[in-house]
C-alpha positions as CSV (number, residue, x, y, z in Angstrom):
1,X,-0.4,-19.3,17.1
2,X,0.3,-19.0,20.7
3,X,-1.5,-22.0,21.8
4,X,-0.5,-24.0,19.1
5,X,1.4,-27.4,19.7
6,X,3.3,-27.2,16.3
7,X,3.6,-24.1,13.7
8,X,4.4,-25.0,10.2
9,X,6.0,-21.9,8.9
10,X,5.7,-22.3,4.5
11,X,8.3,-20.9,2.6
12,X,8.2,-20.4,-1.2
13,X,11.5,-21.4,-2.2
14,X,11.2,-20.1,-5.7
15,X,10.8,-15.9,-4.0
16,X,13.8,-14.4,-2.1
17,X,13.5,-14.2,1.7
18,X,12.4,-11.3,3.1
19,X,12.0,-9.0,6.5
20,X,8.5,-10.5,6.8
21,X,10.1,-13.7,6.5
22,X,12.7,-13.4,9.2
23,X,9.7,-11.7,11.8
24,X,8.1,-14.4,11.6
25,X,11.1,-17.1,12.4
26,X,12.0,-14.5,14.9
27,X,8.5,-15.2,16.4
28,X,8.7,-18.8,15.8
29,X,12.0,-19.3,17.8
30,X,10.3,-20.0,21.0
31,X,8.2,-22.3,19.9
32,X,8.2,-26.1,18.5
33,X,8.2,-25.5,14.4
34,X,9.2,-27.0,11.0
35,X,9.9,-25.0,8.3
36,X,8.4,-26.3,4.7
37,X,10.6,-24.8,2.1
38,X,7.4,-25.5,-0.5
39,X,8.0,-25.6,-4.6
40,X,11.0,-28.0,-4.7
41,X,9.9,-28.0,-8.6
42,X,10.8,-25.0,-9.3
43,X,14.0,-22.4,-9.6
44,X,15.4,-21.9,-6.2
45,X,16.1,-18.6,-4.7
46,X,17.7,-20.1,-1.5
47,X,18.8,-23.3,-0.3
48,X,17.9,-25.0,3.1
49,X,21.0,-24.7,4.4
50,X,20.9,-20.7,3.4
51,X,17.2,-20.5,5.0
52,X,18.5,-22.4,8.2
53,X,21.7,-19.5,8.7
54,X,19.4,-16.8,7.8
55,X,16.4,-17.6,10.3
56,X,18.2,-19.1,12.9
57,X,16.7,-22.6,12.2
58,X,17.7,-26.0,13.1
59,X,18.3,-27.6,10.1
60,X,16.6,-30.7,11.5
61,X,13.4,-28.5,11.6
62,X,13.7,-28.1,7.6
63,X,11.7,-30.4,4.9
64,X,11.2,-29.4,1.5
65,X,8.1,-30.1,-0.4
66,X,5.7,-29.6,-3.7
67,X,2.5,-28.9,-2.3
68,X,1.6,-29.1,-6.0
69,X,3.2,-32.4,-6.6
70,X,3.3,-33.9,-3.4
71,X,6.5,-34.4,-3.5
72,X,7.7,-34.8,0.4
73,X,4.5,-35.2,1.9
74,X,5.3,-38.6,3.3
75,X,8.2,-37.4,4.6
76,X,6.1,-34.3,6.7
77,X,3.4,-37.1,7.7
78,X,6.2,-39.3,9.3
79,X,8.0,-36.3,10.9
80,X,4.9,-35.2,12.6
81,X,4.1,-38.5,13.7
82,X,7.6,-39.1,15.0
83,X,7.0,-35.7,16.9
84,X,4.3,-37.3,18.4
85,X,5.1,-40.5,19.3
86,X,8.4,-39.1,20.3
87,X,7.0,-37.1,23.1
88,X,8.1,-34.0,21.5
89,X,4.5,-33.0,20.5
90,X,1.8,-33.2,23.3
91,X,-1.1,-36.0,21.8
92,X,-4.0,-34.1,22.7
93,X,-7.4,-36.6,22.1
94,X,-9.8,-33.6,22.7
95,X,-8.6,-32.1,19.2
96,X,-8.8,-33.5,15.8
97,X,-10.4,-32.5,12.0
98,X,-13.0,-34.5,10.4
99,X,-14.1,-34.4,7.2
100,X,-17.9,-33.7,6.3
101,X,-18.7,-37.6,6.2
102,X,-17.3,-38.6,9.2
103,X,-18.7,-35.5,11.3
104,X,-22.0,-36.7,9.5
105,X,-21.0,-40.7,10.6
106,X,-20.3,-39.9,14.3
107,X,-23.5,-37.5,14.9
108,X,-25.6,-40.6,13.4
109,X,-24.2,-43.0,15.8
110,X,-24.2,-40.7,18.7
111,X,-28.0,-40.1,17.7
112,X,-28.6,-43.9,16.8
113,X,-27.2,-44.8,20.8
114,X,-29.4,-42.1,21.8
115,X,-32.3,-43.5,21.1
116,X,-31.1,-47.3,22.0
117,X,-30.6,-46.3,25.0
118,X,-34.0,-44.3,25.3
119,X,-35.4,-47.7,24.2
120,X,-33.4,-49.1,27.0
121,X,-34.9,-47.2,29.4
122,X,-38.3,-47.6,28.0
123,X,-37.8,-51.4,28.7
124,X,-37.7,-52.1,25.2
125,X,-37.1,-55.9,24.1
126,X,-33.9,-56.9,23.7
127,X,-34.3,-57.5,20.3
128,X,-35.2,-53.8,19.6
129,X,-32.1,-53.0,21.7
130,X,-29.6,-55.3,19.8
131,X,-31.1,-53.9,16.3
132,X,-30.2,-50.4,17.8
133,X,-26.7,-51.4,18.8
134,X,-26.2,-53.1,15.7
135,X,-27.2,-49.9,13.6
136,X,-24.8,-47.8,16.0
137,X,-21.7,-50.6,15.2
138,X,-22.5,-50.6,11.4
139,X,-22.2,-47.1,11.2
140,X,-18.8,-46.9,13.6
141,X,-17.6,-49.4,10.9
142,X,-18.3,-47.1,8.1
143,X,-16.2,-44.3,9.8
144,X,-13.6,-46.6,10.9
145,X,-13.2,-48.6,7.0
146,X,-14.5,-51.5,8.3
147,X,-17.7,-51.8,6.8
148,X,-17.2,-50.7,3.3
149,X,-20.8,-50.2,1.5
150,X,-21.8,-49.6,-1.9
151,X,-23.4,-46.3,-0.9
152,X,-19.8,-45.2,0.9
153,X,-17.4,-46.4,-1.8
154,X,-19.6,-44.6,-4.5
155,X,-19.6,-41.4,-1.7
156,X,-15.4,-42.0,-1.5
157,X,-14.9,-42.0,-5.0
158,X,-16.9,-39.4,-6.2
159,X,-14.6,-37.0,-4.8
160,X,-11.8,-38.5,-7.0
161,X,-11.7,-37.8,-10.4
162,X,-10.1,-41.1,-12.6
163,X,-8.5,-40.5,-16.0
164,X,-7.0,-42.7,-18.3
């Protein structure tokens, strides 16, 4: 927690706070944090304004949200991004998650240029080297949505489960 840029400190709104509770605020004081008062859809055992007096929080710092439901996710995604682009929150480009396909993506183009340039220094034609290159930009597209493939979209959406 103490190199991190951002803590979001979770609350569940529907359980009383507690001395755990106000340790960890007291830890989080110094550092750049939101508090996510989670399960909006429930009974309420606190308001934000009471969690705000009680931990010492700027109320700005306070969002509520249904992690089940979703319910004030958008606003979370456009505070952190505000953070960001405000200069509040330090844009680091040597850190960021991926998920299992584009991890896969990305080590298949880095492998792809590999051997391109391999080829390259082999004295390959340039036809070889263009089909290389070509295979390393039609996989960049796949990470970046631009080249949307039958296989991918059938990869996408198996993860989704569509009722009627």
């Amino acid at each position: 927690m103490e190199e991190a840029d951002l803590a979001l400190f979770i609350l569940d709104l529907s359980e009383p706070l507690g001395a755990e509770d106000q340790a960890i605020a007291t830890r989080l004081r110094e550092r750049r944090a939101l508090l996510l008062l989670n399960k909006v859809d429930l009974r309420r055992s606190f308001s934000a304004g009471e969690a705000a007096q009680a931990l010492g929080v700027d109320p700005e710092d306070i969002l509520e949200i249904s992690a089940e439901f979703g319910q004030g996710l958008e606003d979370l995604k456009a505070r952190l991004v505000g953070l960001v682009w405000d200069g509040k929150l330090e844009r680091r480009d040597d850190v960021f998650l991926l998920n299992i396909r584009e991890k896969d993506l990305l080590q298949r183009a880095r492998d792809s240029l590999q051997e391109t340039l391999g080829d390259a220094k082999g004295e390959a034609s340039l036809d070889l080297l263009a089909a290389g290159l070509e295979e390393v930009l039609q996989i960049l597209g796949e990470l970046t949505g631009e080249n949307l493939t039958e296989d991918l979209l059938e990869r996408i959406f198996s993860d989704f489960c569509v009722g009627k």
